[in-house]
PASE-238175 format. One record per residue (C-alpha): x, y, z. Coordinates in steps of 0.2 Angstrom, whole numbers, m for minus. Each point is the difference from the previous one (the first is absolute). Example, Ala and Ser with C-alpha at 12.3 -4.5 7.8 and 13.67 -1.06 7.14 Angstrom:
BEGIN
<<62, m22, 39>>
<<6, 17, m3>>
REM end
This chain:
BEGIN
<<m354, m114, m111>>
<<8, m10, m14>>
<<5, 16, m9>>
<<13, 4, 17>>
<<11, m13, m10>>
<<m3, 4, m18>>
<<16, 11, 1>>
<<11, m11, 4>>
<<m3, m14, m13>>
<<16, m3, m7>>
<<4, m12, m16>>
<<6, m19, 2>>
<<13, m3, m9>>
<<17, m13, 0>>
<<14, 10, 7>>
<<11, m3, 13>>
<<m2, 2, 19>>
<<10, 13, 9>>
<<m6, m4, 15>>
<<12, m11, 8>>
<<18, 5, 1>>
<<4, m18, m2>>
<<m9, m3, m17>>
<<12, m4, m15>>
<<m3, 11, m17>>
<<5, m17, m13>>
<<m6, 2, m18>>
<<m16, m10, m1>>
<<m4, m16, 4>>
<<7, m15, 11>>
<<m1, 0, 17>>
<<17, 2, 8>>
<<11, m10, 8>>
<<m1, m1, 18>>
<<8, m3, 17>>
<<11, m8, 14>>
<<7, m17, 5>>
<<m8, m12, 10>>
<<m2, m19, 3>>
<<m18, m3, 2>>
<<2, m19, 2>>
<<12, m2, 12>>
<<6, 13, 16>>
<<9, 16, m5>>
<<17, m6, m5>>
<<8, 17, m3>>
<<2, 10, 16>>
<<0, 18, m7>>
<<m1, 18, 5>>
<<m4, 2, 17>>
<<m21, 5, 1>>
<<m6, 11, 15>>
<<m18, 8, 4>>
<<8, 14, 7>>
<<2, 8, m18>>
<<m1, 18, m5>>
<<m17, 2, m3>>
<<m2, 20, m4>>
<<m8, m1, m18>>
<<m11, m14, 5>>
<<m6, 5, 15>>
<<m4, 19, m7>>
<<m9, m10, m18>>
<<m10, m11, 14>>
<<m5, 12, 16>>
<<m1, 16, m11>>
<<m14, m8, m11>>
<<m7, m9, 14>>
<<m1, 9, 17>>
<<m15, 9, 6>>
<<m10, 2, 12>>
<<m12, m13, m3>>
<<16, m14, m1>>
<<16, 0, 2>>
<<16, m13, m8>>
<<19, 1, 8>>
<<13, m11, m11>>
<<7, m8, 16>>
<<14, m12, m10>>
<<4, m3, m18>>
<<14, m8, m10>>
<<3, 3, m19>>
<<5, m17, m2>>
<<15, m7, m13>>
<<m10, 1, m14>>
<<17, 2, m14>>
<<12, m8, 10>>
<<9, m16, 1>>
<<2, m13, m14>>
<<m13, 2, m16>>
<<m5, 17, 9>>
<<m11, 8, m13>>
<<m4, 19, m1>>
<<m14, m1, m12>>
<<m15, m8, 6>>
<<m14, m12, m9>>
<<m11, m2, 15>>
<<m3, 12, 16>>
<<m9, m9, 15>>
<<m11, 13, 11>>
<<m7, m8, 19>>
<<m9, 8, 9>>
<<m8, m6, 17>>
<<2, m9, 15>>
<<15, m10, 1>>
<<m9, m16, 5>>
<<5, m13, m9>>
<<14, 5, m11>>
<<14, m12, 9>>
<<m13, m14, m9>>
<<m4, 9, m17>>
<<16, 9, m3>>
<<9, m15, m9>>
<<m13, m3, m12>>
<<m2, 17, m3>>
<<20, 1, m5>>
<<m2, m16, m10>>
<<m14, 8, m12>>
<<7, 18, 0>>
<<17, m10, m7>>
<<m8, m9, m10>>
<<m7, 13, m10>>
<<14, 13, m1>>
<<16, m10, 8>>
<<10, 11, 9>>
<<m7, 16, m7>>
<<m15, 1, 14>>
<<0, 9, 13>>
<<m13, 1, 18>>
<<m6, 16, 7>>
<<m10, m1, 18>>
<<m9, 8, 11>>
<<m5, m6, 17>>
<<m11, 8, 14>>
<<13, m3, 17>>
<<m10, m18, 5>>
<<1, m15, m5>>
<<m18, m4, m1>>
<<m16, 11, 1>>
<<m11, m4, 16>>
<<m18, m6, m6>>
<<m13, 13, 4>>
<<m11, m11, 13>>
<<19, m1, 9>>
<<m3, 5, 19>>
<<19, 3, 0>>
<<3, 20, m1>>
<<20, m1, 1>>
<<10, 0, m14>>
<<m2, m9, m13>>
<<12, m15, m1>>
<<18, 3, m2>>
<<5, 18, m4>>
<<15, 8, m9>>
<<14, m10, 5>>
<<m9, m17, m2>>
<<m6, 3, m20>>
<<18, 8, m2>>
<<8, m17, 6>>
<<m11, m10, m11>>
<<7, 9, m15>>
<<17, 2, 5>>
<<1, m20, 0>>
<<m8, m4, m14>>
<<11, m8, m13>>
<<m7, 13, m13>>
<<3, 14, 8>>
<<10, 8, m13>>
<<m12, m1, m12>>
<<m11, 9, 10>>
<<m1, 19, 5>>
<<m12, 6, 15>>
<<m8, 10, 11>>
<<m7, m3, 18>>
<<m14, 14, 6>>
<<m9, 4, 13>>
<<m16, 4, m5>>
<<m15, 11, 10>>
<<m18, 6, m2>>
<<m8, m4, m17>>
<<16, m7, m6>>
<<m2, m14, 10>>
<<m16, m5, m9>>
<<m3, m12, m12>>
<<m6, 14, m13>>
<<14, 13, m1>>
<<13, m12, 9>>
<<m1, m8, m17>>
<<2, 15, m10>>
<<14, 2, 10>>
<<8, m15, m4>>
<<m2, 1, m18>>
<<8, 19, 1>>
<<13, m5, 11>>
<<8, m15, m7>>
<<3, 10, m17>>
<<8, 14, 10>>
<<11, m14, 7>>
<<3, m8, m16>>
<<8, 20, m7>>
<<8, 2, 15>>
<<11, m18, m4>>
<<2, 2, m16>>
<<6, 18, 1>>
<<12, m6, 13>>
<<6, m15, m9>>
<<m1, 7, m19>>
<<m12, m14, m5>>
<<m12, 5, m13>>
<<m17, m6, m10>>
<<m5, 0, m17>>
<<m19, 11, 0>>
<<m6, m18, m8>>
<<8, m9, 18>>
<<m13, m11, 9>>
<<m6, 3, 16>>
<<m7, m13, 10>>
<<m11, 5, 16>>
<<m4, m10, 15>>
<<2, m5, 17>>
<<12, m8, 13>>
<<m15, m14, 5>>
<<m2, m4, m21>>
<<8, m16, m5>>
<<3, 1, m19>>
<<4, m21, m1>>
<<3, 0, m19>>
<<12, 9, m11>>
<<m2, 15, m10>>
<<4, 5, m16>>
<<m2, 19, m7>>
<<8, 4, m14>>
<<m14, m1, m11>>
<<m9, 9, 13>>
<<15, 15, 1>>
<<m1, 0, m22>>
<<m19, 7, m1>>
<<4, 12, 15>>
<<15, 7, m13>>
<<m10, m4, m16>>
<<m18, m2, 3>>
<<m13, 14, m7>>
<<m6, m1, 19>>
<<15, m5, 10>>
<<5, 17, 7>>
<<m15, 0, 11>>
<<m5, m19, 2>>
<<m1, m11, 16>>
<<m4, m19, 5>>
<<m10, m2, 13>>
<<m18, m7, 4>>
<<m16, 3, 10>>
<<m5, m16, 8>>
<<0, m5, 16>>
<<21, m1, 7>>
<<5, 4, m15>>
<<m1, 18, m1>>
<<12, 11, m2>>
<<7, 3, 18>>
<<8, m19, 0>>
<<6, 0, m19>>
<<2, 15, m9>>
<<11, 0, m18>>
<<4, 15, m11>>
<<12, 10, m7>>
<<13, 11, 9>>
<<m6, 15, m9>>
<<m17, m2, 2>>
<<2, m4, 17>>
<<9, 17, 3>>
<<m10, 9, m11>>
<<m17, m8, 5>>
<<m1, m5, 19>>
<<17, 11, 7>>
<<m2, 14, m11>>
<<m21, 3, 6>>
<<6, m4, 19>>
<<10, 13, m1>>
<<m7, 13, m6>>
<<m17, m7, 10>>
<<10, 6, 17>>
<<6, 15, m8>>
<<m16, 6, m4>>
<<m8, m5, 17>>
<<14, 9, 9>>
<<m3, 16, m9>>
<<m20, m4, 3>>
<<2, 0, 18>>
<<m14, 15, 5>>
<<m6, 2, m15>>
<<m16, 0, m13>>
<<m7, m13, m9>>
<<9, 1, m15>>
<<17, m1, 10>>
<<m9, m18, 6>>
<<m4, m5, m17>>
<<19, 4, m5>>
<<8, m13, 12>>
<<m15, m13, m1>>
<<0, m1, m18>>
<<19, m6, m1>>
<<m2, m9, 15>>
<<m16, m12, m8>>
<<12, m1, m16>>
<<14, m8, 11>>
<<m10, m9, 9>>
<<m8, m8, m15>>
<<13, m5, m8>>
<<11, m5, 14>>
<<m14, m13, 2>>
<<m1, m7, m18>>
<<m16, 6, m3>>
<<5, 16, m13>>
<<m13, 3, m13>>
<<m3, m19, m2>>
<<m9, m5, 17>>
<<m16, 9, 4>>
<<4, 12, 16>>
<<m11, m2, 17>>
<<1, 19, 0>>
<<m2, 13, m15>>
<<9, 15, 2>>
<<3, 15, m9>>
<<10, 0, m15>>
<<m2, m18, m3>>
<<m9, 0, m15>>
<<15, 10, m11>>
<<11, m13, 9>>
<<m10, m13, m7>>
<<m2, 7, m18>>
<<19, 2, m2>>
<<6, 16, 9>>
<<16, m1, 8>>
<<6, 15, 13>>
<<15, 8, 7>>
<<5, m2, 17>>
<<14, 11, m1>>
<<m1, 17, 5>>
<<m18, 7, m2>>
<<m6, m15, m13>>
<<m1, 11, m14>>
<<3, m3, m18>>
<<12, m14, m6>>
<<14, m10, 7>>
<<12, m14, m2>>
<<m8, m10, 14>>
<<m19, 1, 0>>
<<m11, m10, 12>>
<<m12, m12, m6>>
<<m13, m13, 4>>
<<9, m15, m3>>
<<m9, m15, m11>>
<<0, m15, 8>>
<<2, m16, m6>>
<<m4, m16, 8>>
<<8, m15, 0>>
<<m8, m19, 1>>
<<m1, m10, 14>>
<<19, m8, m2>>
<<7, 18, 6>>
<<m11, m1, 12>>
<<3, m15, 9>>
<<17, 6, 1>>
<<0, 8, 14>>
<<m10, m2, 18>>
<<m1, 8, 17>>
<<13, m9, 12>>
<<m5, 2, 18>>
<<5, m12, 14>>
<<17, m5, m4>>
<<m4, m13, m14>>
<<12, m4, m15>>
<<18, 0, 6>>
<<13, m9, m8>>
<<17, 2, m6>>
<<m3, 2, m19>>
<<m13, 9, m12>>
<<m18, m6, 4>>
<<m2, m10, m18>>
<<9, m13, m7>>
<<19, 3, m13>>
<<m2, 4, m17>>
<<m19, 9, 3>>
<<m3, 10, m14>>
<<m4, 19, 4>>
<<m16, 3, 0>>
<<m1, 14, m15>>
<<m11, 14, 8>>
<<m4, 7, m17>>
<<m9, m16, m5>>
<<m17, 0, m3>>
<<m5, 18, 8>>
<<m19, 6, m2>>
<<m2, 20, m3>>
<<m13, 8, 10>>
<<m14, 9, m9>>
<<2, 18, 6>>
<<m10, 3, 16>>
<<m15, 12, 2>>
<<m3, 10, 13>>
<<m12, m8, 14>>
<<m11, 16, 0>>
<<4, 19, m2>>
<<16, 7, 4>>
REM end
């Protein structure tokens, strides 16, 4: 079964990703400069643009229900708002740092000024928040005898974002979610699709761009990042590194995986995770009905995502072998363009891994309950960022854990 993907082994090379719309084409090099004004100590002081959920949605919603919709689950983009991201003073249009949430909004009115605090901390103004949220505040725990809604709805998590002080800095979507998609499996997925379709969409609206070599930061609303960050050294190997093109930070221990705290690059992360996503639901669309090889089609790209969108990519030993793995592992990249044949500028790729020690770790924690609010960053003036590209630990390449 391995030889179904032989043909579409494609060569992993440095070039530049022409996947998003928003990415910058600059020479070589240093990440670029990045995004709008904000006071992250104190309230908003400047009143700008007026900010509505009832936005045009039209190529958001298409790049989210199209992919996503089937009979198996459904997703409907009930509010979203692009956000400020270049306006007002020290607006920037070329950004450092691209934030991605994805979850329930739980605790966000608690971590969100933290998560400012670090984000500016390690690119200034020139960041930038990306998030999607399932229309609820909070998910109902499975033993709930409670079969109502889940708390809150779409007007209440639109409320909450719509007060916050950052709100400008912070483009989103709201949808309601059915079926699967309201799992913990593919409602994950998801999120990590739909909060880099958000992202285009605001940059395309607002002209903002990204260096290939721009860092993007992963999490969730209920993670409090109570330190700040430094990246720069981080975005240098992404440009020059003989592995940075396909290279993520993540990790494999307990809470600290890669759903809560995910870094990369935003070419890898359009080329590695989106890029598989979406050919994955391409492929099982077309598969619908058909023979096994149709099945093989969609599944292979979709393990690929899936891999890598958890930070496991040919570094962390998968729970399940599947087909095609091996050639992942030994170097092959593949197309998800079109058929997946031959060559291309964008080729999908295990990513390496690299973990960091335990000081990135303790960086960040789950925040449930309503714990940690204050009325400044969670750590003391003149911290130093902590420099994520300190002290990392490569991953040995994984094997598979039995035949494939």
């Amino acid at each position: 079964r391995d030889s179904i993907h032989q043909w579409r082994r494609a060569p992993a090379r440095q070039a530049r990703s022409t996947h998003a719309t928003a990415m910058a084409r600059p020479r070589h090099s240093s990440p670029a400069l990045l995004l709008i004004a904000l006071a992250i100590l104190a309230p908003w002081s400047w009143a700008g643009p007026s900010i509505t959920a009832v936005h045009d949605q039209g190529g958001l919603r298409d790049r989210i229900e199209r992919a996503w919709n089937t009979t198996h689950g459904a997703v409907r983009v009930a509010a979203s708002s692009p956000g400020a991201w270049a306006e007002g003073p020290g607006g920037c249009t070329n950004l450092q740092l691209i934030v991605l949430l994805s979850g329930h909004y739980r605790t966000m009115d608690h971590t969100q000024r933290d998560l400012h605090a670090a984000a500016t901390a390690a690119a200034g103004n020139c960041y930038a928040v990306a998030a999607f949220l399932p229309a609820a505040l909070e998910k109902r725990p499975k033993k709930s005898p409670d079969t109502g809604p889940e708390p809150g709805g779409v007007d209440a998590v639109v409320e909450r974002l719509e007060r916050s002080p950052y709100r400008a800095k912070v483009a989103y979507a709201v949808a309601a979610r059915t079926g699967t998609l309201d799992g913990y499996g593919d409602g994950v997925a998801l999120g990590w699709h739909a909060s880099w379709a958000v992202a285009l969409w605001a940059a395309g609206l607002h002209g903002v761009r990204w260096a290939p070599s721009a860092v993007v930061l992963r999490t969730r609303p209920d993670i409090l990042l109570p330190v700040p960050l430094s990246v720069a050294r981080l975005a240098s190997y992404f440009a020059r590194g003989p592995r940075g093109r396909h290279l993520a930070l993540a990790g494999e221990f307990r809470s600290r995986q890669g759903d809560l705290f995910f870094l990369t690059s935003a070419s890898a992360y359009a080329t590695d995770v989106v890029g598989p996503f979406e050919a994955a639901l391409r492929h099982k669309r077309r598969a619908d009905g058909k023979g096994p090889r149709a099945q093989g089609e969609w599944l292979f790209w979709w393990a690929l995502a899936v891999t890598n969108g958890w930070g496991y990519g040919r570094s962390i030993a998968n729970r399940r072998p599947w087909p095609g793995l091996r050639e992942l592992l030994a170097g092959a990249c593949y197309c998800p363009q079109g058929d997946g044949k031959g060559s291309c500028a964008a080729p999908a790729c295990l990513l390496t891994v690299l973990e960091a020690p335990m000081p990135l770790w303790r960086a960040f924690y789950i925040l449930r309950g309503g714990k940690g609010v204050g009325s400044g960053p969670g750590y003391p003036p003149g911290t130093p960022p902590l420099d994520v590209a300190r002290g990392l630990f490569l991953y040995c390449r994984a094997r598979p854990l039995g035949p494939a």
